[in-house]
C-alpha atoms as one frame of an Amber mdcrd trajectory, in Angstrom:
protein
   0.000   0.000   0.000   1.124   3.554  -0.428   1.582   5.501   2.015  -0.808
   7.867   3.385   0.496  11.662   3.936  -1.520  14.010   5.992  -2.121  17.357
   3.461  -1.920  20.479   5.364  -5.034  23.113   4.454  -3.852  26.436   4.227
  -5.994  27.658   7.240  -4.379  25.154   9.412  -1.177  26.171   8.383  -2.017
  29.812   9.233  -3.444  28.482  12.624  -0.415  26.437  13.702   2.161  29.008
  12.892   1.338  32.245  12.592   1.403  34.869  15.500  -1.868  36.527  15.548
  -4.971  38.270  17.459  -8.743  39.226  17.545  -8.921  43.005  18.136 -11.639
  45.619  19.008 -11.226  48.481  16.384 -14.127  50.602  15.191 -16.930  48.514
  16.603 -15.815  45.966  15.087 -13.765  42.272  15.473 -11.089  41.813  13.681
  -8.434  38.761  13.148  -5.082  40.558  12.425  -1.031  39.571  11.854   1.830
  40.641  12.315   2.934  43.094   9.250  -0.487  42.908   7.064  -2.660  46.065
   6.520  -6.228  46.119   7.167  -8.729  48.847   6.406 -10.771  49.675   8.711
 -13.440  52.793   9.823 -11.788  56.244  10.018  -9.812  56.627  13.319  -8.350
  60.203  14.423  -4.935  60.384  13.751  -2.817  61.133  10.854  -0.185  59.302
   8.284   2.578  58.005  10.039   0.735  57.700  13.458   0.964  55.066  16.240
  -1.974  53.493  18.041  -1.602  51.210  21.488  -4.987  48.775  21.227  -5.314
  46.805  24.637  -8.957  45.833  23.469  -7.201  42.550  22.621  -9.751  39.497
  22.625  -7.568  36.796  21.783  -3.987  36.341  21.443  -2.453  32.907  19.163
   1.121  31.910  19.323   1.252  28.883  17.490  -0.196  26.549  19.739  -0.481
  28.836  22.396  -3.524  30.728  22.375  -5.001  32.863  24.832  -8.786  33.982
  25.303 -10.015  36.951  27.246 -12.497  37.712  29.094 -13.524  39.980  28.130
 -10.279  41.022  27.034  -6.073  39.545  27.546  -4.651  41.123  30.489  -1.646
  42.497  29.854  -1.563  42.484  25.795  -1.592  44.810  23.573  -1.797  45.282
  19.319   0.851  48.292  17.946  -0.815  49.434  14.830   0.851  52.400  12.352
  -1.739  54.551  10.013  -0.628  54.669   6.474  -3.042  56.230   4.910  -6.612
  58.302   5.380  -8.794  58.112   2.541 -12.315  57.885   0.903 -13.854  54.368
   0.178 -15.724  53.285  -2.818 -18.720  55.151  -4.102 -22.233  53.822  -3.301
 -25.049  54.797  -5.620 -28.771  54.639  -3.761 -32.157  55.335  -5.524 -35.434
  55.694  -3.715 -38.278  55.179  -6.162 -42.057  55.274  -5.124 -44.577  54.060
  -7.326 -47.648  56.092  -8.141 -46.454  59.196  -6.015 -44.220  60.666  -8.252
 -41.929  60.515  -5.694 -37.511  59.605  -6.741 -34.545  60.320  -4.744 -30.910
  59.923  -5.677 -27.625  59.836  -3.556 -24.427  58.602  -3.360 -22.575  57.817
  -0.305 -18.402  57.815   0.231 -16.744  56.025   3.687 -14.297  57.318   5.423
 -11.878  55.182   5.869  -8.458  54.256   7.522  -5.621  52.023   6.363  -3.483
  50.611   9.603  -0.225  48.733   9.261  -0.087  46.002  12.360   3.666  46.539
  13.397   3.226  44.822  16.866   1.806  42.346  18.528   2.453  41.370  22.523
């Protein structure tokens, strides 16, 4: 018989190995790692700013992972702004039959783009 290999998913391969964390940012959750950037709801600040986050949920290390509760004691999530911009535009149309009755807008988000530099 041939021999059976276990295949390794990608996600479990991110799981096993990668240092990572569940963060409170903008109202809302977010999974993060070390050195990606993540956009995210405008925060106050400008390009080349550093934020301290201790709303850390959960903290990974490989196969050690720790939960909060509500939060980790003692941890904390370095991120860097890179950039402040406008998000995608969003076309809306109210239309109401019989009343003559149309309305057009658009809508732009603000939005944020963080570097994660840090997390401990």
């Amino acid at each position: 018989m041939a021999d059976s290999k276990k295949v390794e998913t990608k996600e479990e391969k991110v799981l096993t190995n990668d240092k990572f964390a569940v963060i409170k940012l903008s109202g809302v959750q977010l999974k993060v790692f070390e050195g990606k950037e993540y956009e995210v709801n405008k925060l106050k600040g400008n390009k080349g700013d550093i934020i301290e986050l201790n709303d850390v949920l959960l903290v990974a290390n490989g196969e050690d992972i720790k939960v909060g509760k509500p939060v980790v004691e003692g941890s904390s999530v370095t991120l860097e702004i890179t950039s402040q911009f406008k998000g995608e535009k969003i076309n809306g149309f109210l239309y109401k039959a019989k009343a003559r009755s149309r309305r057009r807008y658009g809508f732009r988000a603000d939005l944020t783009k963080v570097l994660v530099k840090k997390i401990s």
